[in-house]
Backbone as JSON, one array per atom type, in Angstrom:
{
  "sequence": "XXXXXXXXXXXXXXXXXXXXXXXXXXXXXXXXXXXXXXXXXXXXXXXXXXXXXXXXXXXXXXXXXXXXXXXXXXXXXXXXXXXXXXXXXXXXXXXXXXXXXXXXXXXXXXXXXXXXXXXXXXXXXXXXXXXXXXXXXXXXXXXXXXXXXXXXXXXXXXXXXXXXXXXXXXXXXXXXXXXXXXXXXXXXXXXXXXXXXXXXXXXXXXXXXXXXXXXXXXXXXXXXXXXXXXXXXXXXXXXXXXXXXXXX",
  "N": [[18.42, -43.38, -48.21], [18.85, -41.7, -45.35], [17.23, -38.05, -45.16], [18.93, -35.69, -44.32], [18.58, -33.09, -41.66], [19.32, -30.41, -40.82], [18.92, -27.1, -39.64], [19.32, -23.61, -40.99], [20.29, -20.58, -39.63], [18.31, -17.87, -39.1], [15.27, -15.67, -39.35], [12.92, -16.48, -37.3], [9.47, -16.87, -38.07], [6.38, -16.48, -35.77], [3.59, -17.09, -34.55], [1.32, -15.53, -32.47], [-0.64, -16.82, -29.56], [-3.73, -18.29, -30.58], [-5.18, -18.36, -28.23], [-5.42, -17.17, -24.67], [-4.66, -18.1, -21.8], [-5.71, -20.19, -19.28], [-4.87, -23.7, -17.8], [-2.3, -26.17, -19.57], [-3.29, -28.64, -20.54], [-1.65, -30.7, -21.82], [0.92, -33.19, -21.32], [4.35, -32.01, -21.76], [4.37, -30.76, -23.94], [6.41, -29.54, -25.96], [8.18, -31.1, -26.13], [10.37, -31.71, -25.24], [11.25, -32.93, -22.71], [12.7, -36.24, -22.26], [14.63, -38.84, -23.7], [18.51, -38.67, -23.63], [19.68, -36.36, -26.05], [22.82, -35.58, -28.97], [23.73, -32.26, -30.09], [21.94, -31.13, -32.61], [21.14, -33.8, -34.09], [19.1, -36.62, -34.96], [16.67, -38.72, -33.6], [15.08, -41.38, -34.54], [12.08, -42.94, -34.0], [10.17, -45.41, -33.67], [6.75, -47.36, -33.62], [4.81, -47.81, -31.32], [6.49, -46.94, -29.33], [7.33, -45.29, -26.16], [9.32, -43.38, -25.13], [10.12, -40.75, -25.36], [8.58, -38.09, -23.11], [5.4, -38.71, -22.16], [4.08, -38.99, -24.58], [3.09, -41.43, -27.14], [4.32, -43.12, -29.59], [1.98, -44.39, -32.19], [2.21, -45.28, -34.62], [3.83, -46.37, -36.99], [6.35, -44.19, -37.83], [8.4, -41.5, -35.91], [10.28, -38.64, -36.13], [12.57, -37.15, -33.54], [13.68, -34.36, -33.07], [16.66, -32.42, -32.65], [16.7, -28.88, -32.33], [19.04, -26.26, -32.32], [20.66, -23.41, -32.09], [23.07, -23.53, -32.6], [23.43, -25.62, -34.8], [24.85, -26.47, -37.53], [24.72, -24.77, -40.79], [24.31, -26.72, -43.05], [22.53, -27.97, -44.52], [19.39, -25.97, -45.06], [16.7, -25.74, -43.39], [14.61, -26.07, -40.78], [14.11, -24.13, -37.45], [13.77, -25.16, -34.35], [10.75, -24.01, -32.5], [10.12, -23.38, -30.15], [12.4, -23.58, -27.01], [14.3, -26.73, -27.82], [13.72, -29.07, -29.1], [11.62, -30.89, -31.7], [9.19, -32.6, -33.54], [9.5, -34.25, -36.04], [6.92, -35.37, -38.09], [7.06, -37.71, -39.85], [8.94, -39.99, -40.14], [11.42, -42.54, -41.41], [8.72, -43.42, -42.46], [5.53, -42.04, -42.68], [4.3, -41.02, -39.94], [2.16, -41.88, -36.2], [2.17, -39.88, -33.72], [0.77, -39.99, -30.64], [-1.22, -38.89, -27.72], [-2.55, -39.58, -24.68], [-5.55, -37.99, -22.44], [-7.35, -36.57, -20.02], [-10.3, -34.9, -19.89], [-13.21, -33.09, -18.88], [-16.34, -34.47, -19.56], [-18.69, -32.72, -22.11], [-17.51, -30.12, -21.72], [-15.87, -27.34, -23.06], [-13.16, -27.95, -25.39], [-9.14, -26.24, -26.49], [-7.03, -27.06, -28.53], [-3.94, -26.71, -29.51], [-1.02, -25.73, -31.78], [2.56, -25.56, -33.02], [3.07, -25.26, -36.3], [5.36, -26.56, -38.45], [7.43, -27.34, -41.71], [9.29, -30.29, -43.18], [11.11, -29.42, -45.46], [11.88, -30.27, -48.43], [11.55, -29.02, -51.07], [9.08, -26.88, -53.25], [6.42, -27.61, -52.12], [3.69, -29.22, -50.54], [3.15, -30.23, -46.92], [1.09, -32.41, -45.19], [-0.82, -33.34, -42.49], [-3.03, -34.98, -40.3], [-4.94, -34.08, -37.79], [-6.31, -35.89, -34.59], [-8.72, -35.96, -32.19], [-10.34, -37.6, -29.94], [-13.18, -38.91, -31.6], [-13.3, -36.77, -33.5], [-11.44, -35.64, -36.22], [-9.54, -33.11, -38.23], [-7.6, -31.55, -40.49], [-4.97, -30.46, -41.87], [-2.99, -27.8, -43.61], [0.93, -27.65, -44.3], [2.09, -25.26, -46.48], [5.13, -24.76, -47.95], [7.55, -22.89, -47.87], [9.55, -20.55, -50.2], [12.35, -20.3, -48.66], [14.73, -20.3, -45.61], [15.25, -20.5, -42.16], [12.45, -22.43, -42.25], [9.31, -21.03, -41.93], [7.24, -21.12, -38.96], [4.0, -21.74, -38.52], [0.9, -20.82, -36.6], [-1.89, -23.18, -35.8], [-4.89, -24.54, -34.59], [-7.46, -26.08, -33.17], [-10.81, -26.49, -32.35], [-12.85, -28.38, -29.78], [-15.57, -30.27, -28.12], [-15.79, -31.79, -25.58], [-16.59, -35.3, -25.56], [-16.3, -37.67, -24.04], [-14.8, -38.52, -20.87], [-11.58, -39.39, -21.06], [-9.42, -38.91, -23.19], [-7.84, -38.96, -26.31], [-5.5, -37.71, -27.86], [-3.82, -37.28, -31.34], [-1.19, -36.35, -33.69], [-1.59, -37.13, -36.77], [0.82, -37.95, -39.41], [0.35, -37.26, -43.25], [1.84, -37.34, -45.18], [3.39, -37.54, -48.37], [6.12, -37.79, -49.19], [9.33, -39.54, -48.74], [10.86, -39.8, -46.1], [10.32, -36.92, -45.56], [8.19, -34.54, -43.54], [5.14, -32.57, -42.24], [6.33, -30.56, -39.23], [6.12, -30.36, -36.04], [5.75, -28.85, -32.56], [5.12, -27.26, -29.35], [2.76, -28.14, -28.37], [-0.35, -27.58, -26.95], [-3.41, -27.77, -24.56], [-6.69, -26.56, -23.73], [-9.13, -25.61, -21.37], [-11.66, -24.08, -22.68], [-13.65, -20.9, -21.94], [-16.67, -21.03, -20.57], [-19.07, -20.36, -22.52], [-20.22, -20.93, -24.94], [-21.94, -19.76, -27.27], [-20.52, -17.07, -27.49], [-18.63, -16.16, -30.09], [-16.65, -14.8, -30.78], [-15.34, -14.22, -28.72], [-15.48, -12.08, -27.18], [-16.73, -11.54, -24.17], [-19.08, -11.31, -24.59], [-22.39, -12.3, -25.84], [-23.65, -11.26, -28.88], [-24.62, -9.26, -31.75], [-22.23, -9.25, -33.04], [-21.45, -12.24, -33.24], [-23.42, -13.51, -34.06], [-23.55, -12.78, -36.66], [-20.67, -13.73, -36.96], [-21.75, -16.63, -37.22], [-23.44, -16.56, -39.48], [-21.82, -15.71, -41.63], [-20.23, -17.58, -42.13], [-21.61, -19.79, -42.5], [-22.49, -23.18, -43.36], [-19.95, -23.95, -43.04], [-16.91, -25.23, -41.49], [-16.17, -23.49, -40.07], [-14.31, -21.9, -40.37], [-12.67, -18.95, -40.62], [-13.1, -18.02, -38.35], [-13.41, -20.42, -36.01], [-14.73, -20.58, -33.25], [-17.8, -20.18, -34.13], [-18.86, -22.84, -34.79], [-20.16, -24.34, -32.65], [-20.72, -26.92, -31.77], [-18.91, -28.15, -32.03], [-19.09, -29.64, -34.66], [-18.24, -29.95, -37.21], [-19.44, -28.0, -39.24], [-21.09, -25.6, -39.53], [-24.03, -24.48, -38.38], [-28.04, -24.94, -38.05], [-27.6, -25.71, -35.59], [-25.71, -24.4, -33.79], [-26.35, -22.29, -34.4], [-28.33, -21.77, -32.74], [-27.39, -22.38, -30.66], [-25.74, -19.95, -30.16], [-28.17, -17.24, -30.54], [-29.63, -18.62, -27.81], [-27.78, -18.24, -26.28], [-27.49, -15.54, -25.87], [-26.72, -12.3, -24.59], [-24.66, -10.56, -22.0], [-21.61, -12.67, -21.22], [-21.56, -15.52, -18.82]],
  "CA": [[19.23, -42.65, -47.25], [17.96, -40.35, -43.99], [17.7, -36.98, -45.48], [19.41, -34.74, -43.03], [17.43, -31.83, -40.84], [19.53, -29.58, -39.79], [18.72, -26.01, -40.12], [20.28, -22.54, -40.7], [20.48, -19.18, -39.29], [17.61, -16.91, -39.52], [14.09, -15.84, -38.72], [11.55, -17.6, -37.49], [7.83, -16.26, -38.2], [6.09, -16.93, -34.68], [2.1, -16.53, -34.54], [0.52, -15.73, -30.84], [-1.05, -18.45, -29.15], [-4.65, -17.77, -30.52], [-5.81, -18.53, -26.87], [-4.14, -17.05, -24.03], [-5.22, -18.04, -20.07], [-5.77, -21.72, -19.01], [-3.77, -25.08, -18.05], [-2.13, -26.79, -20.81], [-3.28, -30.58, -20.46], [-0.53, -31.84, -22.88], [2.75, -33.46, -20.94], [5.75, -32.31, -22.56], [4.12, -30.08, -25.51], [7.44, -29.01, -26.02], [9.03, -32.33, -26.5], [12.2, -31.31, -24.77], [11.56, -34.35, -21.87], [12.77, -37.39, -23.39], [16.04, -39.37, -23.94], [19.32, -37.57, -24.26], [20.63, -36.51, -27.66], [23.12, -34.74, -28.73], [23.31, -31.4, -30.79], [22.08, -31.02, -33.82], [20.78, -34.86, -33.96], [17.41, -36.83, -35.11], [16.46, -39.71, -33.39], [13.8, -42.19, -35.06], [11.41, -43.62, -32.62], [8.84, -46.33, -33.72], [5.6, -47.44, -33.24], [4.98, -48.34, -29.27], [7.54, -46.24, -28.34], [7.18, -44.07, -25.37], [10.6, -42.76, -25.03], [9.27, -38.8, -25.38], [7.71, -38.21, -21.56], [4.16, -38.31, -22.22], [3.74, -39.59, -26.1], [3.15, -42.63, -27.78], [4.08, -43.65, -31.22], [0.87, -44.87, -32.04], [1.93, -46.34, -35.77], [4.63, -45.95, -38.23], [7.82, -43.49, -36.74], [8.92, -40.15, -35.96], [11.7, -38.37, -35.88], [12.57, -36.06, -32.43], [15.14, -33.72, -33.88], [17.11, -31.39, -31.76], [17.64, -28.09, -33.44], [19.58, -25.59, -31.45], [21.35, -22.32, -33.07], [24.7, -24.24, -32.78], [23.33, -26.32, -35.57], [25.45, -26.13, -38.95], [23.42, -24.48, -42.15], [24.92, -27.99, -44.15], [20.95, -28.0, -45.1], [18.94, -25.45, -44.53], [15.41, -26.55, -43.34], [13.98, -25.29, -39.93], [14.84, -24.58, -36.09], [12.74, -25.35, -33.25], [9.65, -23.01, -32.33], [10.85, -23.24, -28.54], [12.77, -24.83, -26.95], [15.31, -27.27, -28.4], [13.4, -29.92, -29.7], [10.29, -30.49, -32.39], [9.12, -33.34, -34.08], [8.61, -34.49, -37.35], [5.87, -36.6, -38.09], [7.5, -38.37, -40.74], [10.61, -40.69, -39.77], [11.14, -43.51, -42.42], [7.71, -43.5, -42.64], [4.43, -41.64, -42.12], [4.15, -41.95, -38.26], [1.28, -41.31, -35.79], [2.3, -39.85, -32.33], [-0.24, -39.84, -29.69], [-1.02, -38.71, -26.08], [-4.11, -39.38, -23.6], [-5.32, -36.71, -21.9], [-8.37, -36.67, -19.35], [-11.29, -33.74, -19.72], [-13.96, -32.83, -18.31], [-17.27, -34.21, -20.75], [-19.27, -31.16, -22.2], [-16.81, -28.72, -21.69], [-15.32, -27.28, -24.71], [-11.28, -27.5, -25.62], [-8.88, -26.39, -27.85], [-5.83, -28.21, -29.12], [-2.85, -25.39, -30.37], [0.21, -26.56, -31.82], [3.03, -24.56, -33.95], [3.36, -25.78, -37.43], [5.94, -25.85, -39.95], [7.57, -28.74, -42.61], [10.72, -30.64, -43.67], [10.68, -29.24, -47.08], [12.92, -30.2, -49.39], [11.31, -28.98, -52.23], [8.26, -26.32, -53.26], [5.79, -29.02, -51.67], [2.67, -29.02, -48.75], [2.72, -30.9, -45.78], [-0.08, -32.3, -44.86], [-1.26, -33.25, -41.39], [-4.19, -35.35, -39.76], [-5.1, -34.26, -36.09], [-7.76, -36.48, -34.47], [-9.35, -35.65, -30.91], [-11.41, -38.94, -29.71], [-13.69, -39.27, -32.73], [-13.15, -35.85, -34.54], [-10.37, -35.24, -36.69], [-9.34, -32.08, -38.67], [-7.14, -31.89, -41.74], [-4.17, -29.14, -41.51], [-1.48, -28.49, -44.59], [1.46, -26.69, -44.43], [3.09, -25.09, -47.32], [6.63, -24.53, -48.02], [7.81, -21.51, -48.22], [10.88, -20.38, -50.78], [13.01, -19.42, -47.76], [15.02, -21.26, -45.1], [14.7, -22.17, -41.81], [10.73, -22.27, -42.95], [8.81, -20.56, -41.31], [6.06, -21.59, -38.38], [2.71, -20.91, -38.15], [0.17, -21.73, -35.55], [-2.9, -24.02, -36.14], [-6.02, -24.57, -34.09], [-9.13, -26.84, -33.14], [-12.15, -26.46, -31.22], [-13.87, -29.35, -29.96], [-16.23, -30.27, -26.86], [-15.52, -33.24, -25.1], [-17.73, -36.1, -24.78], [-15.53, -38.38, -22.59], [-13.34, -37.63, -19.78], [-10.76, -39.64, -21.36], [-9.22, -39.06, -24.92], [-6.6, -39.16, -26.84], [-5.22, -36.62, -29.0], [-2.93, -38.19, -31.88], [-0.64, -36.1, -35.06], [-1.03, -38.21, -37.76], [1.47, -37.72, -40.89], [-0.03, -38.13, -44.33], [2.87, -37.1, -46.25], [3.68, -38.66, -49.4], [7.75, -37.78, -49.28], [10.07, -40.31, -48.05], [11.57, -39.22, -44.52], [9.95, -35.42, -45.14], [7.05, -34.06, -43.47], [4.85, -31.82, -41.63], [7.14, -30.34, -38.05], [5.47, -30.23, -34.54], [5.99, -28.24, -31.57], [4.42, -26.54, -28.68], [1.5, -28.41, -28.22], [-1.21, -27.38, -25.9], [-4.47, -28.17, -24.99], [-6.7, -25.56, -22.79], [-10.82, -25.49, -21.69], [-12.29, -22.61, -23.08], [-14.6, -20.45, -20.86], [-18.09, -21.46, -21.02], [-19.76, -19.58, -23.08], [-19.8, -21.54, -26.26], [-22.68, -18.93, -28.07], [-19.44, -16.23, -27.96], [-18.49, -16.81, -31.38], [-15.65, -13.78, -31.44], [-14.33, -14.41, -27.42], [-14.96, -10.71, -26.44], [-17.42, -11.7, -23.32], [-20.6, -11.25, -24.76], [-23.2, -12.83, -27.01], [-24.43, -10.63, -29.52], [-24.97, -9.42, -33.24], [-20.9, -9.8, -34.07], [-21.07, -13.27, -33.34], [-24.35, -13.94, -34.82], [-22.66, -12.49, -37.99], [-20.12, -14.95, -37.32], [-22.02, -17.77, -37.94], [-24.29, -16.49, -40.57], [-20.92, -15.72, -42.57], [-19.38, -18.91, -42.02], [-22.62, -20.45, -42.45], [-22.39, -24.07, -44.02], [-18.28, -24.64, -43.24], [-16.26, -25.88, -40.66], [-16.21, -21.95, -39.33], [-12.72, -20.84, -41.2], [-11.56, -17.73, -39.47], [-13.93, -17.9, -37.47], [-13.78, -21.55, -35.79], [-15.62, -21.33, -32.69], [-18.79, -20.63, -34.7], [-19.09, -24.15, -35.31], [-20.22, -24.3, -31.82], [-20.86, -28.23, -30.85], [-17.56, -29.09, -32.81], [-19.38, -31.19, -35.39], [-17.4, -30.24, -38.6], [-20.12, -27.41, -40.36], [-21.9, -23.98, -38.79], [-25.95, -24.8, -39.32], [-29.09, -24.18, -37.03], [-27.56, -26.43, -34.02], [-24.8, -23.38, -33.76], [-27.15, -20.61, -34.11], [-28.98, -21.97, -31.57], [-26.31, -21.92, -29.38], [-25.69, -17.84, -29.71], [-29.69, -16.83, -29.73], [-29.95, -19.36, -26.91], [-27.22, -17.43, -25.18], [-27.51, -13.92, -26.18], [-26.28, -11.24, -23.54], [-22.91, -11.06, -21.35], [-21.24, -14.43, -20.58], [-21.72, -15.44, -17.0]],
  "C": [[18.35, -41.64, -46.53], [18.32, -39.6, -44.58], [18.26, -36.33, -43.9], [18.73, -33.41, -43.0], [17.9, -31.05, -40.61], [19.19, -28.21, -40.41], [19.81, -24.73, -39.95], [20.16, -21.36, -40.02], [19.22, -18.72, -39.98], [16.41, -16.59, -39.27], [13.34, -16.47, -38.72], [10.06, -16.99, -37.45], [6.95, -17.08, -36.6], [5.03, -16.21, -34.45], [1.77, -16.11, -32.9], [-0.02, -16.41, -31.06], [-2.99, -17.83, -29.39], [-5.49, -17.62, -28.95], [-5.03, -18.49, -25.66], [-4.77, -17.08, -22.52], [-5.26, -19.73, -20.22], [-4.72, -22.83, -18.73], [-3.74, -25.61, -19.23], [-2.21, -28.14, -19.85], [-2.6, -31.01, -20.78], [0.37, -32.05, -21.27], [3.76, -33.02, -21.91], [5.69, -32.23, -23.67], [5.33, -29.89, -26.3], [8.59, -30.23, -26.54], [10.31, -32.41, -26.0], [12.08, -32.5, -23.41], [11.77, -35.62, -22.66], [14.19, -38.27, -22.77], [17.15, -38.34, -24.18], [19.62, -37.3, -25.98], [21.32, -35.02, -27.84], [22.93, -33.08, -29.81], [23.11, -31.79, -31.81], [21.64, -33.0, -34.8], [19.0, -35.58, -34.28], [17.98, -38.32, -34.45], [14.95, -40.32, -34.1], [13.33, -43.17, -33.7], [10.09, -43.96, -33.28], [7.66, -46.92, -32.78], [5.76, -48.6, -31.86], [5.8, -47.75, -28.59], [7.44, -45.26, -27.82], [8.13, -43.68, -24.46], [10.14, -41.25, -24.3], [8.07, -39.04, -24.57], [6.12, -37.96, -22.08], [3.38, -38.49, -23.66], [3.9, -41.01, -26.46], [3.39, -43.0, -29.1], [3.16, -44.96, -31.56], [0.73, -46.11, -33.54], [3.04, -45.22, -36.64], [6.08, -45.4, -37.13], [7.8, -41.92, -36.64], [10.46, -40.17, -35.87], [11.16, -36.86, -34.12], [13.61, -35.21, -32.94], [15.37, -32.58, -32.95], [17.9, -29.99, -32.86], [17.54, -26.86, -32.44], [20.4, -24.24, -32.56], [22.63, -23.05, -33.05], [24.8, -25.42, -34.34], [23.98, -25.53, -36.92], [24.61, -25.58, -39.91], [23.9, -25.39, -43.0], [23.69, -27.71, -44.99], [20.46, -26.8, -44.22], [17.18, -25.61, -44.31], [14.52, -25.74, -42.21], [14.55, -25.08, -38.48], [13.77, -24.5, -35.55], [11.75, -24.0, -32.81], [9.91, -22.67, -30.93], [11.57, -24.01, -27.95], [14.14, -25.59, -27.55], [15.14, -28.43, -29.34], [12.39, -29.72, -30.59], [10.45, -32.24, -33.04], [8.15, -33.54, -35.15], [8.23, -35.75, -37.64], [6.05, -37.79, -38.88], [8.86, -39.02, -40.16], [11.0, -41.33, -41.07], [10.04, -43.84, -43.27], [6.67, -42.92, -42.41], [3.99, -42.3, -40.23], [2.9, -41.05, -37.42], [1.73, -41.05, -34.37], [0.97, -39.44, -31.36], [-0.54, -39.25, -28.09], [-2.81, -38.95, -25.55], [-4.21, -38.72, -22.63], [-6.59, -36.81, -21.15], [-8.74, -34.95, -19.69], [-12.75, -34.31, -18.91], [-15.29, -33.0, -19.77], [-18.52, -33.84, -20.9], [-18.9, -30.07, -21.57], [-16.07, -28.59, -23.34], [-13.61, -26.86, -24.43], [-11.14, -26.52, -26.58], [-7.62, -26.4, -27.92], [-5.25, -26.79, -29.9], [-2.0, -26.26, -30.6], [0.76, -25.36, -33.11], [3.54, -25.76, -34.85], [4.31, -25.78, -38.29], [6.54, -27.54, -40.95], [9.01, -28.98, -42.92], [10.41, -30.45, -44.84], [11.54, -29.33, -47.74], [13.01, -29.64, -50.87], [9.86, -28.15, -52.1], [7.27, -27.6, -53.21], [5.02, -28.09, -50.55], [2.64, -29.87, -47.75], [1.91, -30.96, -45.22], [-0.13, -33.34, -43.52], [-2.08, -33.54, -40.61], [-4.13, -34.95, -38.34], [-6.46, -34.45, -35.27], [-7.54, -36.38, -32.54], [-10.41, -36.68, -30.44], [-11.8, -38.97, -31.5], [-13.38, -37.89, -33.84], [-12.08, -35.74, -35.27], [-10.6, -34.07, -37.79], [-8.05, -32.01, -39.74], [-6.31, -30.77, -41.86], [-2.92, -29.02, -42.55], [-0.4, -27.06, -44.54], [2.42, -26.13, -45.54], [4.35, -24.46, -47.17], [6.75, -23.31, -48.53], [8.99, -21.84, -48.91], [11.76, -19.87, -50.07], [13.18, -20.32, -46.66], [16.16, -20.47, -43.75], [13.53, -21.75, -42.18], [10.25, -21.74, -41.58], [7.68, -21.22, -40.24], [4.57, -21.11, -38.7], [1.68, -21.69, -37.12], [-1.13, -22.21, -36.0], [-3.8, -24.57, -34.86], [-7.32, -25.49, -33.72], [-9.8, -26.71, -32.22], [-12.85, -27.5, -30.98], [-14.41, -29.64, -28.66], [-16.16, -31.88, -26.67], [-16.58, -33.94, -24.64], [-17.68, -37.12, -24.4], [-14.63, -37.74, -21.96], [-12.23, -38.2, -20.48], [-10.44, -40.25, -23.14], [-8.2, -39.17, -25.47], [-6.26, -38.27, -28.36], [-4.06, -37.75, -29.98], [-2.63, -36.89, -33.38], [-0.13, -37.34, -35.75], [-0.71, -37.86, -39.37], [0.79, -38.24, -42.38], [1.01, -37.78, -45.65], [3.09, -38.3, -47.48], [5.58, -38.49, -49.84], [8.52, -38.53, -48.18], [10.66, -40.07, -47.04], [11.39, -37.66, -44.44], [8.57, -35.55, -44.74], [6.4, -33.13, -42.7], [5.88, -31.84, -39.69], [5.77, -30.16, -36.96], [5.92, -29.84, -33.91], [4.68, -27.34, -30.63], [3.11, -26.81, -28.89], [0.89, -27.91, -27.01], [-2.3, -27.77, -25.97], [-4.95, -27.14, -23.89], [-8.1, -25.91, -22.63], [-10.68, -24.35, -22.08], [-12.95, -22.27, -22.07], [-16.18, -20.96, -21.83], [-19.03, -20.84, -21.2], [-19.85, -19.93, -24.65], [-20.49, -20.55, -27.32], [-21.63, -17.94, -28.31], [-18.44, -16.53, -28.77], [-16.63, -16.07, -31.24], [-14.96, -13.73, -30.13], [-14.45, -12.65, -27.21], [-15.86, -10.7, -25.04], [-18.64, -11.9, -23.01], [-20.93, -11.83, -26.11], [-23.78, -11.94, -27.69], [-24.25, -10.13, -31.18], [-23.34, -9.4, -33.82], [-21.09, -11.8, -33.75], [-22.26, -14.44, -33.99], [-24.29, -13.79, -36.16], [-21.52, -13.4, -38.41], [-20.42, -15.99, -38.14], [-22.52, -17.69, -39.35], [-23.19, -16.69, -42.15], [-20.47, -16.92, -42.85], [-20.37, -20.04, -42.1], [-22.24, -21.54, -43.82], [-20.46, -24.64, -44.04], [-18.14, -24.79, -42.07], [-16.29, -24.48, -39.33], [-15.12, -21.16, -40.0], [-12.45, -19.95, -40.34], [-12.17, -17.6, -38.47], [-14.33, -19.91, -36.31], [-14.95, -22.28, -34.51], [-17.54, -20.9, -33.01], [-19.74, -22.14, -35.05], [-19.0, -24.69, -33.51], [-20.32, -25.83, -31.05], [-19.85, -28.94, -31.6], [-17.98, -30.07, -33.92], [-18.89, -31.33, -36.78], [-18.4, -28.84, -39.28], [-20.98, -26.43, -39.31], [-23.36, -24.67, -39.28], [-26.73, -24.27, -38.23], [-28.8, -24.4, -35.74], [-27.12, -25.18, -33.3], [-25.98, -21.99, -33.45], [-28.2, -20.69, -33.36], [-28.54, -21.86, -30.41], [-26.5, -19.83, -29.08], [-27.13, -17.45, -29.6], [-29.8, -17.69, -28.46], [-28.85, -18.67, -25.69], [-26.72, -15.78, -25.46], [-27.43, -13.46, -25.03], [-24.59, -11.36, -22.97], [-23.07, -12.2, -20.6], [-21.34, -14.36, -19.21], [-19.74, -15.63, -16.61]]
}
């Protein structure tokens, strides 16, 4: 049996958008273009289906779920991050939704999206999100508290075709639960990839960056990990000495 989604009354935890200026590339981050449905409603939408303006179900299903404050607390689970809609990555099955998106290649992105999970139970939702060849690994845990809370999630990566294809792919292991989606974006960054910390200039905070974050992905620090390749090392800290002073 479809568990049922609907959520109840109450706050929603809502991060800023770590990155704030630029066009969003996505179509229809928001998921609110689509098919009708009515309140309080999930639709399942399988693989090939490009129902939802600007997405593809790339493999397996989703669900689009409309959650509006008019929705009953029957279950209490989550409500939408904006908006009216969100989708969870999980339908019947672990599903992969997709979109293709043209850039500009060797410029640097970065892919936002607000996170949260169908949780039925103290559980993590976990989360593949792959950018042409890179992918990134994102889990969200369940909070004891209901609707669950959002949080926002992040990637940095430099494009090296004009044309790519972003794709959330579900790795849940619970039967019709899993990680939620909303408010996707995608943005260039300014070009200044050596500015580790985004305040305009290259210099000893962001060379501290890397050094700290030296040998990982970047952690709090992500655009340390300056040519997107998964790990901070000499390529990176070649970048910031190589552009030490204020950004042009």
């Amino acid at each position: 049996m479809k568990f049922s989604k609907w959520a109840a009354a109450g706050a929603v935890v809502m991060a800023s958008s770590a990155f704030a200026g630029g066009k969003n590339l996505v179509v229809n981050g928001g998921f609110e273009r689509g098919p009708a449905q009515t309140d309080c409603a999930w639709v399942l939408y399988g693989a090939g289906n490009e129902s939802i303006t600007g997405w593809r179900v790339a493999q397996g299903n989703v669900d689009r779920e409309r959650m509006t404050e008019q929705c009953p607390p029957a279950t209490e689970v989550w409500r939408s991050f904006e908006g009216e809609f969100t989708i969870d990555t999980t339908g019947n099955t672990n599903g992969t939704l997709c979109q293709a998106v043209t850039l500009t290649p060797g410029s640097r992105y970065r892919l936002e999206f607000a996170m949260s999970g169908n949780c039925m139970a103290p559980q993590t939702m976990p989360l593949t999100v792959r950018v042409g060849n890179v992918a990134r690994s994102f889990d969200y845990v369940c909070a004891a508290q209901a609707p669950q809370p959002w949080v926002m999630q992040s990637m940095d990566f430099n494009a090296t075709t004009s044309a790519l294809e972003i794709c959330f792919v579900s790795t849940s292991s619970f039967y019709s639960a899993g990680a939620v989606i909303d408010a996707v974006s995608l943005v260039e960054l300014p070009p200044c990839a050596g500015d580790v910390i985004e305040n305009g200039v290259v210099d000893g905070a962001d060379l501290a960056a890397v050094l700290t974050t030296w040998g990982t992905n970047g952690g709090i620090y992500p655009r340390a990990d300056t040519n997107a390749d998964g790990i901070v090392d000499g390529n990176d800290l070649a970048v910031v000495l190589g552009g030490w002073g204020a950004c042009p």
